[in-house]
Residue frames as a rotation matrix with the C-alpha (Angstrom) as fourth column:
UNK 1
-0.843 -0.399 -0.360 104.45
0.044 -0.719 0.693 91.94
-0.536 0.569 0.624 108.77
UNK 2
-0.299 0.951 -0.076 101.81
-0.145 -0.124 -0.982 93.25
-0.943 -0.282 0.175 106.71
UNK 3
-0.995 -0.073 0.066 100.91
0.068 -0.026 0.997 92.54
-0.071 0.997 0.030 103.02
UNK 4
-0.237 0.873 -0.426 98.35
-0.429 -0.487 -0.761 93.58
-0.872 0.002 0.490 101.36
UNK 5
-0.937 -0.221 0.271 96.19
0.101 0.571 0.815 92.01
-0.335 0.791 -0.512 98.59
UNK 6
-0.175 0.852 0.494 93.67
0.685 0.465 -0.560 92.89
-0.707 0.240 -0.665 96.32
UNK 7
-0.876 -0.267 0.401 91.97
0.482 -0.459 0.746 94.90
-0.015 0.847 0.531 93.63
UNK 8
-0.344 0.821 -0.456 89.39
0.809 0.013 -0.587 97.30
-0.476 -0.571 -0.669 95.02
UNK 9
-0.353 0.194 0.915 87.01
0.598 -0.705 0.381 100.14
0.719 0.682 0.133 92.93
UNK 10
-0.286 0.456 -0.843 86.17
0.672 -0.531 -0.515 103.31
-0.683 -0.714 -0.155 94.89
UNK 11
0.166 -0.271 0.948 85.69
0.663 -0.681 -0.311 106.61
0.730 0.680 0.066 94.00
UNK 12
-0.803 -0.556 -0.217 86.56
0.580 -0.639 -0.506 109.77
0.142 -0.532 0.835 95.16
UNK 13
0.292 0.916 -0.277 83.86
0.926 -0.343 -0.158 112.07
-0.240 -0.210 -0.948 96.77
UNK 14
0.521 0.019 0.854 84.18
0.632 -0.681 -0.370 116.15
0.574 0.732 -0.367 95.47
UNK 15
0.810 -0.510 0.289 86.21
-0.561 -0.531 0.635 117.06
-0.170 -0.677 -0.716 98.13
UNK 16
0.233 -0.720 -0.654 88.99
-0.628 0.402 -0.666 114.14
0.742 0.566 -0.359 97.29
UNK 17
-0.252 -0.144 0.957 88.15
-0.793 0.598 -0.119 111.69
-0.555 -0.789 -0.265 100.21
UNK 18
0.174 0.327 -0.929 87.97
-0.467 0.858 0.215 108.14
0.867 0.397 0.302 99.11
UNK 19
0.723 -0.078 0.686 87.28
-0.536 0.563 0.629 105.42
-0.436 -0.822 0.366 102.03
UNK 20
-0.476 -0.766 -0.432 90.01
-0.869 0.484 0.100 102.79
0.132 0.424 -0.896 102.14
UNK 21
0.306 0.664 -0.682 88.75
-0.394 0.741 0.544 99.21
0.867 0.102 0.489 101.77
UNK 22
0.585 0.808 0.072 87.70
-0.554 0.333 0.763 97.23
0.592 -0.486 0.642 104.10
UNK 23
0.950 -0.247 -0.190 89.57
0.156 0.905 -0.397 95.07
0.270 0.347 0.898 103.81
UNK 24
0.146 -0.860 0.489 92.74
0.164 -0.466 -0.869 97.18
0.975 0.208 0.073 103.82
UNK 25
0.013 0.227 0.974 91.65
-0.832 -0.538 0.137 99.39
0.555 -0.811 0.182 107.25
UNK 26
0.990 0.132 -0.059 91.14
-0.033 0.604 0.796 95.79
0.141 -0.786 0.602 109.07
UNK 27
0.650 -0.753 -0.101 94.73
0.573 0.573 -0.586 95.21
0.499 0.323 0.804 108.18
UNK 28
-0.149 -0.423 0.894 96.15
0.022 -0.905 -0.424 98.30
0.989 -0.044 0.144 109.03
UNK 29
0.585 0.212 0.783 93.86
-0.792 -0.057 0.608 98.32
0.174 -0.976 0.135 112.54
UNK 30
0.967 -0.246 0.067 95.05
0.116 0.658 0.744 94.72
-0.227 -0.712 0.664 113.85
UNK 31
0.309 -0.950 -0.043 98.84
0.668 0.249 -0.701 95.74
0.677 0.188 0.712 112.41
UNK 32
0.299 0.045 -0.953 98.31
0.652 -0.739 0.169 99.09
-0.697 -0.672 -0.251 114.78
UNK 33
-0.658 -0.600 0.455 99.01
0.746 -0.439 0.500 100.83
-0.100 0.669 0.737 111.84
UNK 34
0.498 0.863 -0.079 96.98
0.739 -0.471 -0.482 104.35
-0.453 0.182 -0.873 112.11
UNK 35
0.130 -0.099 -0.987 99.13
-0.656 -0.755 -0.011 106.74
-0.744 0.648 -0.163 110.03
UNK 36
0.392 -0.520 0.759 99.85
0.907 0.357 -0.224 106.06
-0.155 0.776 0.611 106.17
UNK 37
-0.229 -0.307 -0.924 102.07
0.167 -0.947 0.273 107.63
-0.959 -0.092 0.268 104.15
UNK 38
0.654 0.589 0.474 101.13
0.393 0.271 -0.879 109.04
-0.646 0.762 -0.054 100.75
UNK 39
-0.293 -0.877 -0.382 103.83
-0.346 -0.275 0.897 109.78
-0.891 0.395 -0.223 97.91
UNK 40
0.498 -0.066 -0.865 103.79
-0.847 0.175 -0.501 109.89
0.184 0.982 0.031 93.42
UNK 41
0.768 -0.465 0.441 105.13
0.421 0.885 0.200 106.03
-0.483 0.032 0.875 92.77
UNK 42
-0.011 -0.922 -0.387 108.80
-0.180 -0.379 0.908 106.88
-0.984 0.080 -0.162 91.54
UNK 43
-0.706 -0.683 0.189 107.90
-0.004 0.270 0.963 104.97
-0.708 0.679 -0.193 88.50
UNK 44
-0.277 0.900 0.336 104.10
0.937 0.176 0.302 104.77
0.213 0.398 -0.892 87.55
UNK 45
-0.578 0.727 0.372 101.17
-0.802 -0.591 -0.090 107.58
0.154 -0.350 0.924 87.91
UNK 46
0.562 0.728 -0.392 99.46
0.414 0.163 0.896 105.97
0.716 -0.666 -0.210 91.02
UNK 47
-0.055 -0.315 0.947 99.99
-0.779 -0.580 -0.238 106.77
0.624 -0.751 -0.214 94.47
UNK 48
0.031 -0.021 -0.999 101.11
0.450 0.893 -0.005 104.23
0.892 -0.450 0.038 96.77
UNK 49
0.568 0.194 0.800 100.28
-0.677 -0.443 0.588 104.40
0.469 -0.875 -0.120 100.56
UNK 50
-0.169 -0.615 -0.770 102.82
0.260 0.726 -0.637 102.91
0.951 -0.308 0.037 102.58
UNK 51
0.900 0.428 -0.083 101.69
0.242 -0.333 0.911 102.25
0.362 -0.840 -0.403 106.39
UNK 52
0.832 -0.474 0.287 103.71
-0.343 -0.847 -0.406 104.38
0.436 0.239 -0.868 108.11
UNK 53
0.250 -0.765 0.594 106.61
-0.053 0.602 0.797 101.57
-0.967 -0.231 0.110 109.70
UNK 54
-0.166 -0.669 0.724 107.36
0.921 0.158 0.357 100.20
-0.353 0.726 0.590 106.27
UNK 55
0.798 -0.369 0.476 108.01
-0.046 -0.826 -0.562 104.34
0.600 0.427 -0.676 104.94
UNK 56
0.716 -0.630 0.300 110.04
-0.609 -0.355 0.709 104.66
-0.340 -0.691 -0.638 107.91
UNK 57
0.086 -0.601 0.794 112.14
0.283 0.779 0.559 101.02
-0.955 0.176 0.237 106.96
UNK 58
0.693 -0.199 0.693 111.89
0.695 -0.070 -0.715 102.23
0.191 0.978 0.090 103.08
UNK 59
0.932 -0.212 0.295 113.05
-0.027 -0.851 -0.525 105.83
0.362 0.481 -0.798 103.70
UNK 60
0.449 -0.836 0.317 116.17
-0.473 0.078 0.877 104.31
-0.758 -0.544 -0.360 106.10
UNK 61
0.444 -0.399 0.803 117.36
0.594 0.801 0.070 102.13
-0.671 0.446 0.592 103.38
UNK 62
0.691 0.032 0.722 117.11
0.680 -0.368 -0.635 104.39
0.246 0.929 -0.276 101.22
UNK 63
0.894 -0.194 0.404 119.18
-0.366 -0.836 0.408 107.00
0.259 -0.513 -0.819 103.38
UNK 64
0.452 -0.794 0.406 122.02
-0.049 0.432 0.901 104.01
-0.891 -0.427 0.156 103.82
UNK 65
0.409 -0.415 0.813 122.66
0.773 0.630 -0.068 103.82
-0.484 0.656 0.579 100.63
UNK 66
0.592 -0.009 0.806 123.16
0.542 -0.735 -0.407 107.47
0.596 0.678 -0.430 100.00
UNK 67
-0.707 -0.692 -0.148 126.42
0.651 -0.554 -0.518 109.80
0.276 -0.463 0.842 101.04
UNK 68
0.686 0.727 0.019 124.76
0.726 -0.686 0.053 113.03
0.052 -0.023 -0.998 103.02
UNK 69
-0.104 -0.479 -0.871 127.69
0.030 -0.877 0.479 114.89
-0.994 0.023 0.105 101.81
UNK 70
-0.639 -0.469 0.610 127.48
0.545 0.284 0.789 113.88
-0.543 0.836 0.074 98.42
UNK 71
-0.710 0.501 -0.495 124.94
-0.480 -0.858 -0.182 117.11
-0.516 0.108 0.850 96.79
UNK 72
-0.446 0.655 -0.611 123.10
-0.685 0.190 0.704 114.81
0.577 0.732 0.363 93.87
UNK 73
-0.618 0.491 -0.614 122.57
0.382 0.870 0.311 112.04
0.687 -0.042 -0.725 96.74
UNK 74
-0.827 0.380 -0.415 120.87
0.043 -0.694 -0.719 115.11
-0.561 -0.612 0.557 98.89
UNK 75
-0.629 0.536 -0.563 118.92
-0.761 -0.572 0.305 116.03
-0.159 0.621 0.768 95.79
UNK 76
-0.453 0.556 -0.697 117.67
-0.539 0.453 0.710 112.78
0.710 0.698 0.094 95.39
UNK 77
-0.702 0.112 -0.704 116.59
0.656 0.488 -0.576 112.11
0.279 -0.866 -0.416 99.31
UNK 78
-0.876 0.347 -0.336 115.02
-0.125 -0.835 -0.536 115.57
-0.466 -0.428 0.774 99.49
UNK 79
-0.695 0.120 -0.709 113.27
-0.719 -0.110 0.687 114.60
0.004 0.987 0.162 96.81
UNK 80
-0.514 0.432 -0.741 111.81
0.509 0.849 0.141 111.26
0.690 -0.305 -0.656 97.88
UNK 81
-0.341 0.378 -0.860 110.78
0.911 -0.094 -0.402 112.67
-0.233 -0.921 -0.313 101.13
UNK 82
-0.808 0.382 -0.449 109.53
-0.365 -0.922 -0.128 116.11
-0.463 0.061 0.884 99.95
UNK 83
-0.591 0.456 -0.665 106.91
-0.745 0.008 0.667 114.40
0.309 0.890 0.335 97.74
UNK 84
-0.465 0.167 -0.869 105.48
0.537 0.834 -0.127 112.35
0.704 -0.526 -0.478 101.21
UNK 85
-0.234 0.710 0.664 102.62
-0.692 -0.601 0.399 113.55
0.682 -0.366 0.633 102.98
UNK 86
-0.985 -0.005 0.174 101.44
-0.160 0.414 -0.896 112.00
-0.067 -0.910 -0.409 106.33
UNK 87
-0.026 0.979 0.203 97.69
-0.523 -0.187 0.832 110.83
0.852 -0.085 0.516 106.27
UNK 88
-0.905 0.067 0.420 95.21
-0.377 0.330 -0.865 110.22
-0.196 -0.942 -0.274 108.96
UNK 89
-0.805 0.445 -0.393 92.24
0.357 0.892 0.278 108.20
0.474 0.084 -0.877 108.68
UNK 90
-0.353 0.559 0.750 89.13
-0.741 -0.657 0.141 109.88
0.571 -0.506 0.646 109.43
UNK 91
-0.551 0.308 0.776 86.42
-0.624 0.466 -0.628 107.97
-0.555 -0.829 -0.065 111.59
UNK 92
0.802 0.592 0.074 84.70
-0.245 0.440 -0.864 106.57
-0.545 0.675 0.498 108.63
UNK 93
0.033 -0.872 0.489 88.17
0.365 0.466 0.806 105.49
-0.930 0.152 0.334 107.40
UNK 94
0.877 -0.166 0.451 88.47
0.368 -0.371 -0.853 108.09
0.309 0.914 -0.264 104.35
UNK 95
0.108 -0.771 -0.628 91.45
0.685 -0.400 0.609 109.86
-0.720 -0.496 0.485 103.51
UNK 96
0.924 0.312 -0.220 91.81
0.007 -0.590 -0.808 113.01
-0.382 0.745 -0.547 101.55
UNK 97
0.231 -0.962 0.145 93.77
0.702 0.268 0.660 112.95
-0.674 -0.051 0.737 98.90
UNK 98
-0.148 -0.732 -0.665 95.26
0.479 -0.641 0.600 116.12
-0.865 -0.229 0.445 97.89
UNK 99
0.886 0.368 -0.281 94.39
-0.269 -0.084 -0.959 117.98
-0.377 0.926 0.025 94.64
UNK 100
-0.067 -0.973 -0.219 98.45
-0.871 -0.050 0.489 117.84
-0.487 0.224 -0.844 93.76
UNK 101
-0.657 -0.591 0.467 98.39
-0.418 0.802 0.426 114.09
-0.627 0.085 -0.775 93.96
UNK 102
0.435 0.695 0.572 95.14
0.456 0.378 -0.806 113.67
-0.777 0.611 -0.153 92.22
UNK 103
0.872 0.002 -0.490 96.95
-0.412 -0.540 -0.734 115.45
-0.266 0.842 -0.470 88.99
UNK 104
-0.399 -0.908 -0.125 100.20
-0.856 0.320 0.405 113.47
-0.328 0.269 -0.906 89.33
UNK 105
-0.622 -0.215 0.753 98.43
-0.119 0.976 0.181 110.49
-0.774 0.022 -0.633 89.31
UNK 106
-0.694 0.700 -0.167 95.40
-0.655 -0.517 0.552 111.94
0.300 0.492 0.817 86.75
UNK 107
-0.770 0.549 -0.326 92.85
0.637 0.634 -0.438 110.62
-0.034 -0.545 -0.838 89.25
UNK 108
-0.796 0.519 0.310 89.57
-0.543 -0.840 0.012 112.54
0.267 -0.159 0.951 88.89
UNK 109
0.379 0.628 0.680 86.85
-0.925 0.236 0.297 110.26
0.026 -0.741 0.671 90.63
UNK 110
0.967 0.162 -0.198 87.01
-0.197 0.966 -0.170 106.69
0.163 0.203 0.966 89.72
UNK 111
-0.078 -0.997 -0.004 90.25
-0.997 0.078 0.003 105.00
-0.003 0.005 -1.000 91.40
UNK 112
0.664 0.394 -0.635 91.36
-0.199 0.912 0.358 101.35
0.720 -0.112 0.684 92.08
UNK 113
0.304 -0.688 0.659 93.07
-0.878 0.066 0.474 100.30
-0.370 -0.723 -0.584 95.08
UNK 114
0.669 -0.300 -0.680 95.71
0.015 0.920 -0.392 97.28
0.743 0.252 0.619 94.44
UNK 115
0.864 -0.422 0.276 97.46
-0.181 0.251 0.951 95.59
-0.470 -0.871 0.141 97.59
UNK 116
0.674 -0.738 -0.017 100.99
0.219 0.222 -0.950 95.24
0.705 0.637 0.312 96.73
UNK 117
-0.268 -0.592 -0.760 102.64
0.620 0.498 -0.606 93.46
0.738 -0.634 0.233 99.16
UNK 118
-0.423 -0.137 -0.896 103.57
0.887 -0.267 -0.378 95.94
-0.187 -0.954 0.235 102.18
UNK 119
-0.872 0.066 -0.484 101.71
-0.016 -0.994 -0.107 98.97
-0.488 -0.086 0.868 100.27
UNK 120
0.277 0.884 0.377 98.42
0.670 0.104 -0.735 99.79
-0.688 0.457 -0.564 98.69
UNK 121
-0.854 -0.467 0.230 98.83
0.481 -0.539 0.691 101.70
-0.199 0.701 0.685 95.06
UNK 122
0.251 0.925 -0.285 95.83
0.229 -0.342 -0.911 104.05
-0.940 0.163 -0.298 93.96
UNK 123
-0.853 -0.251 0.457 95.38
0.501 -0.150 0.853 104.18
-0.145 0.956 0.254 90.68
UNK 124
0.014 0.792 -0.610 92.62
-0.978 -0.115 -0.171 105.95
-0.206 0.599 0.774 87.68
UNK 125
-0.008 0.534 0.846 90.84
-0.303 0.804 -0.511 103.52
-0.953 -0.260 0.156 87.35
UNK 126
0.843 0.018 -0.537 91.08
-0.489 -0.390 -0.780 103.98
-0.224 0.921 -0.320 83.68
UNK 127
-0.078 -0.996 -0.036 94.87
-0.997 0.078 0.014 103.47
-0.011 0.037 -0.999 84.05
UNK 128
-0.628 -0.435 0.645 94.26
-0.633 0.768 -0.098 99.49
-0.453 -0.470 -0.758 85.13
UNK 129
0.384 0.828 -0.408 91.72
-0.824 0.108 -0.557 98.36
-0.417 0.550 0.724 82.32
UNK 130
0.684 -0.337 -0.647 94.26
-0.291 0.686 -0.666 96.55
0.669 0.644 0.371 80.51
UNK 131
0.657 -0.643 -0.394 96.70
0.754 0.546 0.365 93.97
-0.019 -0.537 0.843 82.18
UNK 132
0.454 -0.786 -0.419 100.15
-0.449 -0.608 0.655 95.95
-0.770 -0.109 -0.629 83.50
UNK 133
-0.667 -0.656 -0.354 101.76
-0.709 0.410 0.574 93.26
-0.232 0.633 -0.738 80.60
UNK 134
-0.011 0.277 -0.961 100.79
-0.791 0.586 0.178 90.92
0.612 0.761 0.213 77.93
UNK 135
0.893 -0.012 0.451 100.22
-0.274 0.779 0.564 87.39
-0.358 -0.628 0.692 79.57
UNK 136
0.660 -0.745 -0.095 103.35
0.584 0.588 -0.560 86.26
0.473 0.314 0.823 77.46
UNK 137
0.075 -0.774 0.629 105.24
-0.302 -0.619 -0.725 88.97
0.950 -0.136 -0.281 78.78
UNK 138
0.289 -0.061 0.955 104.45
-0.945 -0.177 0.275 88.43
0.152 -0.982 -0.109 82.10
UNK 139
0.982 0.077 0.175 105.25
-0.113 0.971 0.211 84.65
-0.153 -0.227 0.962 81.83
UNK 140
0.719 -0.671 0.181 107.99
0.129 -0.127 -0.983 85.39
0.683 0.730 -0.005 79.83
UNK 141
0.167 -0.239 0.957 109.31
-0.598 -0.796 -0.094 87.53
0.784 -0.557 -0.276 82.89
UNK 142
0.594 -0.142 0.791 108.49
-0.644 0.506 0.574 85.18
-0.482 -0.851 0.209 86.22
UNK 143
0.970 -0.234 0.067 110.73
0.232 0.972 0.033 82.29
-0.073 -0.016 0.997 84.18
UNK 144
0.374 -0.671 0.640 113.32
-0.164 -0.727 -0.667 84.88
0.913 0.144 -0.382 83.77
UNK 145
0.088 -0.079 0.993 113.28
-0.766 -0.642 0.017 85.55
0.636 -0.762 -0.117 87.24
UNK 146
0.281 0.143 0.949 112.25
-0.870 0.455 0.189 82.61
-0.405 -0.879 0.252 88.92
UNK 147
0.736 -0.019 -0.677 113.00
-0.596 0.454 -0.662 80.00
0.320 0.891 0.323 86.34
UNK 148
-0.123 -0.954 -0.275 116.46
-0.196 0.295 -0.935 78.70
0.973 -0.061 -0.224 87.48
UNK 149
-0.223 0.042 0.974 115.42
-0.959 -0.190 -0.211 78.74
0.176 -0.981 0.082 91.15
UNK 150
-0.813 -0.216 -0.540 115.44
-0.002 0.929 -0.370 75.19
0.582 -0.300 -0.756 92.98
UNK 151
-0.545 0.041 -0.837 114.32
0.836 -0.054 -0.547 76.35
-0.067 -0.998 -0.005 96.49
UNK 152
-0.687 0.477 0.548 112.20
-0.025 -0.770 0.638 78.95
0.726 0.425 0.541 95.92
UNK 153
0.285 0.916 0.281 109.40
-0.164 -0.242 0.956 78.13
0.944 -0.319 0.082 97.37
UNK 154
0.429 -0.307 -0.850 111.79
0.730 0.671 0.126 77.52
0.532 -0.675 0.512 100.68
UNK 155
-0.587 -0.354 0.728 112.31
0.219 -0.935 -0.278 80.89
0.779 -0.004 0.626 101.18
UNK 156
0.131 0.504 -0.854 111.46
0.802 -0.560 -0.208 82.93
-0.583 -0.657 -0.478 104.53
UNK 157
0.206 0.968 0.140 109.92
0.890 -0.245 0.384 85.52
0.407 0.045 -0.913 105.04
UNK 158
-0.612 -0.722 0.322 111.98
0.248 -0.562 -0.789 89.16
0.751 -0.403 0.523 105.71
């Protein structure tokens, strides 16, 4: 499975290609992974590229958990998946990203790629100056979460 890690500056060129890192594209090549998909994060302004197996495994989950008779869980599948675009990798490993998505996410040159886990997020660069949370918060948070856990680190791998 693939994960992805780091915290990479690009920019965009005046047409709205940005290469993907290095780093990323090796991943992607030895996973066979040559489409991505691009889509508005549901919760942030970045764009997250998911290679194009784990969209497929997101957009099924997502598709079990919802009636397709039920009209509001229609509205909210159409919805996901209308707002997903297919990219291809050029030969110089850029992809263009859309004017649309460059206004959802208010990207105008300067982005950052951040690995996150099975997806890569593009952000304005602007947007990721300051930590996502206070260091106390964010401690505050993993003992929340992980705090109480024994076995933790004995977990597999899905």
């Amino acid at each position: 499975m693939i994960r992805f890690l780091g915290n990479i500056e690009a920019k965009t060129d005046a047409k709205g290609r940005v290469f993907i890192p290095a780093g990323f594209r090796r991943q992607l090549q030895s996973a066979s992974e040559e489409r991505l998909v691009l889509r508005k994060d549901v919760f942030q302004d970045c764009l997250v590229l998911y290679p194009e197996s784990v969209w497929f495994k997101t957009q099924n989950q997502l598709r079990k958990r919802l009636n397709k008779w039920n009209a509001k869980h229609q509205e909210i599948f159409r919805q996901f998946v209308s707002d997903a675009e297919i990219m291809v990798p050029d030969g110089n490993g850029r992809i263009l990203l859309p004017k649309r998505y460059l206004q959802m996410a208010g990207i105008q040159s300067d982005v950052r790629f951040i690995g996150v886990d099975n997806t890569i997020e593009i952000w304005a660069k602007e947007k990721t100056e300051q930590p996502f949370m206070k260091p106390e918060e964010f401690s505050e948070a993993l003992q929340e979460i992980l705090g109480d856990e024994e076995d933790w680190e004995e977990e597999e791998d899905e």
